[in-house]
C-alpha positions in Angstrom: 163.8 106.4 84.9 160.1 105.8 86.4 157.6 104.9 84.2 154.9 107.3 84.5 151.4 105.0 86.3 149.0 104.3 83.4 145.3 104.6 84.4 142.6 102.6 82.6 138.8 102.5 83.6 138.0 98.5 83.8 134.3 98.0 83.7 133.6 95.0 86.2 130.5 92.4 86.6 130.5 90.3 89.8 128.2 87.8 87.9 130.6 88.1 84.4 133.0 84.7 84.0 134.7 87.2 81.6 135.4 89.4 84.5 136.7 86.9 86.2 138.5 85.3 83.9 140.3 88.5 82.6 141.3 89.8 86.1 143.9 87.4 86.2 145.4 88.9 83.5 144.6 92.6 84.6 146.7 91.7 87.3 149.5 90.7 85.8 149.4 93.7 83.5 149.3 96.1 86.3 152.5 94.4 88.3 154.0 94.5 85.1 153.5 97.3 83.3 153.0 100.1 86.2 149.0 100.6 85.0 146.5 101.0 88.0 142.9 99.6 87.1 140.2 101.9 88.3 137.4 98.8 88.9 134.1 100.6 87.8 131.6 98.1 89.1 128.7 97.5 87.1 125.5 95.4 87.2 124.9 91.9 85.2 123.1 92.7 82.2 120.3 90.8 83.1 119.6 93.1 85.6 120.3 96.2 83.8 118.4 94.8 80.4 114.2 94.3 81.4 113.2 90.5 80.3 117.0 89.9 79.1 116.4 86.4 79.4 113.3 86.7 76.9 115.2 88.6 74.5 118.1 86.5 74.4 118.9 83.6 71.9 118.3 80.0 73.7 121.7 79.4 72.8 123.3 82.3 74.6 123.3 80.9 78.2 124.9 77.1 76.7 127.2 79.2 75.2 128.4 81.2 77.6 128.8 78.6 79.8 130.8 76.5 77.5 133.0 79.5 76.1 134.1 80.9 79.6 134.5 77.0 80.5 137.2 76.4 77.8 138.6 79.7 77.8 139.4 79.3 81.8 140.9 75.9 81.3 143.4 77.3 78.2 144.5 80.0 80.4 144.6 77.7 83.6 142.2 79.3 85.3 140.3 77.8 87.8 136.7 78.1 87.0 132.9 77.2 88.2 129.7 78.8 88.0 129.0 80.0 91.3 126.9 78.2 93.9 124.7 80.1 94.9 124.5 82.0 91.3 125.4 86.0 92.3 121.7 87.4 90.7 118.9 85.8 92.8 116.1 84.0 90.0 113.5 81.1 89.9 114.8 78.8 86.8 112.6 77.2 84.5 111.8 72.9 84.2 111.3 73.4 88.0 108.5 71.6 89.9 107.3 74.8 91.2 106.6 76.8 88.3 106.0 74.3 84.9 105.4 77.2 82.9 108.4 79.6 83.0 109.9 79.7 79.8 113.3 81.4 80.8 114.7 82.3 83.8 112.3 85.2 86.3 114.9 87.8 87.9 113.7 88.1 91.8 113.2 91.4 92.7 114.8 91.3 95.8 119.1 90.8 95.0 120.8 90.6 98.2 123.8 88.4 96.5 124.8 90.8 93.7 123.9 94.0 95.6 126.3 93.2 98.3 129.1 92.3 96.1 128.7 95.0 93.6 128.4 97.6 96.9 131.3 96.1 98.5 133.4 96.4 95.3 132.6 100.0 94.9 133.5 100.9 98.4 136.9 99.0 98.1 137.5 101.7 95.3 137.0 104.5 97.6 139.6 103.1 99.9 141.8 101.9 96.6 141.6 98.3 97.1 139.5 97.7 94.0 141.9 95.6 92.0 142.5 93.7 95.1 138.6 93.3 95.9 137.8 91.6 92.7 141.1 89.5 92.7 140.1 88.1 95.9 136.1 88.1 96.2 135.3 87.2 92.5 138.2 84.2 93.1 135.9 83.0 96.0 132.7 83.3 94.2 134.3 82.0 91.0 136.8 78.9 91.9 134.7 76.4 92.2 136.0 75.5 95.8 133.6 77.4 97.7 130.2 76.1 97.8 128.1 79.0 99.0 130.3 81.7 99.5 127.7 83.8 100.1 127.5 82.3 103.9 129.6 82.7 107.0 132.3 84.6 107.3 133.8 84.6 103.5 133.4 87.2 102.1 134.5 89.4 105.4 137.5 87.2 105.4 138.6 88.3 102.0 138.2 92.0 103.0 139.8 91.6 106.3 142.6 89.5 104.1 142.8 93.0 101.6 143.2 95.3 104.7 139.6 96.4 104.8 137.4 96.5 107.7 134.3 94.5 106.6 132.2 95.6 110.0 132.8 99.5 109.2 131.8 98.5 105.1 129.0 96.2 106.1 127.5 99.2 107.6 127.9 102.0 105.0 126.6 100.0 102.3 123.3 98.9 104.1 123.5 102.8 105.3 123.6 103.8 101.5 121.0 102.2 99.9 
């Protein structure tokens, strides 16, 4: 008898370690259990929130951090905050700006915009699951030092079956 395919809505932040982290297992459910993931890409938080970073506890970021650091090694996950970080921001204790008190989101997000638009668009041509279980691994592994350069990222679709020329184009045609 065929087991009749599950659908579940799984919302998705490029910049989340527990997106990341959980679409290992998300994976493994779907092979498993016959459930297809509909990805619903959303922004980070501290894009979506105005000032997040000034409204947040000062022991949220540490936390995080250390959290989605020990919960990636129990589950044997390999895990590193991305180099360049996905959302584009000047960083306080800097020489340039003494003042900042917490982090100042850029206006301009080329990083997180691209991703995020690239994700959605692999939905459209059903490769959603696969997008985030390839790109977010490059972004989120640790082994690639700026991702966000060269050819990685087009790699990965062209590794998923997607044509990252034609995509390129419609999400710079789509803004």
């Amino acid at each position: 008898m065929d087991k009749k395919l599950m659908e579940v809505d799984f919302f998705y932040s490029m910049r989340s370690p527990w997106s990341y982290i959980a679409t290992y297992q998300v994976k493994e459910i779907s092979l498993k259990y016959n459930v297809k993931f509909n990805i619903r890409f959303v922004y980070p938080i501290a894009l979506r929130i105005e000032d997040f970073f000034e409204k947040i506890d000062p022991l949220f970021a540490p936390y995080l951090l250390r959290d989605a650091t020990r919960v990636a090694e129990m589950k044997n996950i390999p895990y590193r905050w991305p180099s360049p970080d996905p959302i584009t921001m000047e960083m306080p204790n800097k020489k340039s700006n003494k003042e900042l008190k917490s982090p100042k989101i850029d206006l301009n997000q080329p990083y997180i915009h691209r991703i995020t638009r690239l994700g959605v668009l692999a939905g459209i041509y059903n490769k959603d699951l696969e997008y985030v279980c390839n790109v977010a691994k490059l972004i989120w592994d640790g082994k690639t030092k700026d991702w966000n350069k060269g050819q990685y990222i087009d790699n990965k679709l062209i590794d998923i079956g997607l044509n990252p020329e034609k995509m390129n184009s419609e999400i710079i045609s789509k803004k």
